[in-house]
C-alpha positions as CSV (number, residue, x, y, z in Angstrom):
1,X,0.0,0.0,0.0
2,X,2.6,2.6,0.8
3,X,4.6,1.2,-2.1
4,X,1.6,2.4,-4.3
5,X,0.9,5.5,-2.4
6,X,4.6,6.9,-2.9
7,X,4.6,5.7,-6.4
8,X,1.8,8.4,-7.5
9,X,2.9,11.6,-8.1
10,X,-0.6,13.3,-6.5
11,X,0.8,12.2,-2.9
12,X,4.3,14.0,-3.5
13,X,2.6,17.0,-5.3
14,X,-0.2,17.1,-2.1
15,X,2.6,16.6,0.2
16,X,4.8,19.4,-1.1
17,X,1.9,21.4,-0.8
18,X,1.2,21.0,2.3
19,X,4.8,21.0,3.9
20,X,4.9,24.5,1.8
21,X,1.6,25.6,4.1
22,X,3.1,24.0,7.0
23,X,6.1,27.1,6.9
24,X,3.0,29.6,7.4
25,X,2.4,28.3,10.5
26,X,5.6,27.0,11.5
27,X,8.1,29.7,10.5
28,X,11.8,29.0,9.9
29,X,12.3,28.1,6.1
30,X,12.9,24.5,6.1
31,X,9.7,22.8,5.2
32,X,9.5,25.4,2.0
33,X,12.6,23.7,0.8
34,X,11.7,20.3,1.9
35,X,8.3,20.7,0.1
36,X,9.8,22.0,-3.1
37,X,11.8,18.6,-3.2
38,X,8.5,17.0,-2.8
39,X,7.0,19.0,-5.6
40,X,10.0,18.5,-7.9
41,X,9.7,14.5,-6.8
42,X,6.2,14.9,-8.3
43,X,7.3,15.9,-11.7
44,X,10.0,13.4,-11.7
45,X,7.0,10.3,-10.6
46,X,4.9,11.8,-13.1
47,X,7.5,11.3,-16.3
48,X,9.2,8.4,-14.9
49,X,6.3,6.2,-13.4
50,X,7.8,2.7,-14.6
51,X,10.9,3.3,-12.0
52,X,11.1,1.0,-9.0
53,X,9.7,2.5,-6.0
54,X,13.5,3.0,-4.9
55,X,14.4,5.5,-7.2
56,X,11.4,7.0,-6.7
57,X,12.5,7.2,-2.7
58,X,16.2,7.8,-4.1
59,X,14.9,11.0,-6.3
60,X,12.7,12.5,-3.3
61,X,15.7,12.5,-0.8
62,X,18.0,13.5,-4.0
63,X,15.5,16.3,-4.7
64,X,15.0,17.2,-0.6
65,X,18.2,17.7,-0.1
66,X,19.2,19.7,-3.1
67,X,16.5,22.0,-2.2
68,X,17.3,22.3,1.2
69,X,21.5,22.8,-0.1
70,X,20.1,25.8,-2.8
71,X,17.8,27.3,0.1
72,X,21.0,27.3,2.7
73,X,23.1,28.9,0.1
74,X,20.3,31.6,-1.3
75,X,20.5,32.9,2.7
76,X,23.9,33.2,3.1
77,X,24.0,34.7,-0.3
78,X,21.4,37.6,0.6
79,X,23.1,38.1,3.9
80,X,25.8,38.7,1.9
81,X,24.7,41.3,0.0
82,X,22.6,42.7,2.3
83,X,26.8,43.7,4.0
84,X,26.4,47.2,6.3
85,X,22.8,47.6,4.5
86,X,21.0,49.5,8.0
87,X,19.2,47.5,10.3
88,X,15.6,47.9,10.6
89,X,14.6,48.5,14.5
90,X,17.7,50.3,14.8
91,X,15.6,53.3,17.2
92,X,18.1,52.3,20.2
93,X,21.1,53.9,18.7
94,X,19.2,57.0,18.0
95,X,18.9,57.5,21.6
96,X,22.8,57.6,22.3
97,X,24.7,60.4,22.8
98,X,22.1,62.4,24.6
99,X,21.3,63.3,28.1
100,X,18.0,61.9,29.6
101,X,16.4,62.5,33.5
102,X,16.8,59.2,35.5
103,X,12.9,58.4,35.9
104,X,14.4,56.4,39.0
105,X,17.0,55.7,41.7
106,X,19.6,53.2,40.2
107,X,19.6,50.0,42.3
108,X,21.8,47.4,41.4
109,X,23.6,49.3,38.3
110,X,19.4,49.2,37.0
111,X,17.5,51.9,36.6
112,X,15.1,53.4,34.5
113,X,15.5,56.9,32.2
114,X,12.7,59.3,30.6
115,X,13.1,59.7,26.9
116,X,10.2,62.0,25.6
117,X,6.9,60.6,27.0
118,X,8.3,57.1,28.8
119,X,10.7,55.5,30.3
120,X,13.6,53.0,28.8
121,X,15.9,50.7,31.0
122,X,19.0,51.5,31.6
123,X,22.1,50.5,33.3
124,X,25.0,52.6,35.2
125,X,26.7,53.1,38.5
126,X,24.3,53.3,41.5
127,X,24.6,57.1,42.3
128,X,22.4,58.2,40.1
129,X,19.2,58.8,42.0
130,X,15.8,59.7,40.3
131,X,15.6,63.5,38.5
132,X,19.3,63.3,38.0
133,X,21.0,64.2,34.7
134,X,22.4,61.6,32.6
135,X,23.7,61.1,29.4
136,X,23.4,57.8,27.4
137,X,26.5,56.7,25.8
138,X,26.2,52.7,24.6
139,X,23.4,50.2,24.7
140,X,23.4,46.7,25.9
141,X,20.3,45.1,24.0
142,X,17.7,46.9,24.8
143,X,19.0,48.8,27.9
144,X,20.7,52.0,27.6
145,X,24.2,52.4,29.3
146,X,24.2,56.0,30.8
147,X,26.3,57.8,33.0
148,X,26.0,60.8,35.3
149,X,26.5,64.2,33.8
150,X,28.2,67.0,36.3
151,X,25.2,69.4,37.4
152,X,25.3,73.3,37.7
153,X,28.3,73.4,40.6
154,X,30.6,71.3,38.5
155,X,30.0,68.2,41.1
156,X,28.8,64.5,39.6
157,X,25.7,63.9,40.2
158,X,24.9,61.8,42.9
């Protein structure tokens, strides 16, 4: 039964298919390769249908795993390109290099600053205590690194 089932080229073209679908819901670009080997397994049951079933089974992982090999490569080729292209969701580093209020006392080198209308996370020495000045000079992820600016008299802040 299977024998006859993976002999006919509507399971491979249905299964394609499917695995295809499958990478909606399951994202990470490996069925779509594995069911374009399916699909091209179709075509090749379809012309050649008088083959023993295992060179149909030979041609499917042939077919899987040349797919798989041209999708790997495709990736790495557009990362390639894509070289010192910017970054999308790069709105971290446009906060660097600016002073910002501490929005509250640093405990534990953690704090958080103001920018505009909220707050962001931040990390620095624990002297800087809520309303103090501070400017933010690296990130770390998602967390601004900042450190006290001198206030009016010339003293850190703190």
């Amino acid at each position: 039964m299977l024998q006859t089932l993976l002999t006919n080229p509507w399971f491979w073209l249905i299964a394609g298919m499917i695995l295809m679908g499958l990478e909606i819901l399951i994202p990470g670009v490996f069925l779509l390769w594995i069911g374009l080997g399916a699909l091209i397994s179709a075509m090749f049951v379809a012309l050649l249908p008088d083959l023993a079933f295992a060179w149909h089974l030979m041609g499917f992982s042939i077919t899987m795993l040349g797919a798989c090999g041209l999708g790997f490569w495709l990736q790495r080729r557009g990362r390639a390109a894509q070289g010192d292209a910017p970054v999308m969701n790069r709105e971290m580093d446009a906060l660097l290099n600016r002073e910002y209020i501490a929005a509250t006392d640093f405990v534990a080198g953690r704090g958080r600053v103001r920018v505009g209308d909220t707050t962001y996370a931040a990390q620095g020495p624990d002297e800087v205590k809520a309303g103090d000045r501070v400017l933010a000079f690296a990130r770390d992820g998602m967390q601004l690194r900042v450190r006290p600016l001198p206030t009016e008299d010339g003293a850190a802040a703190g």
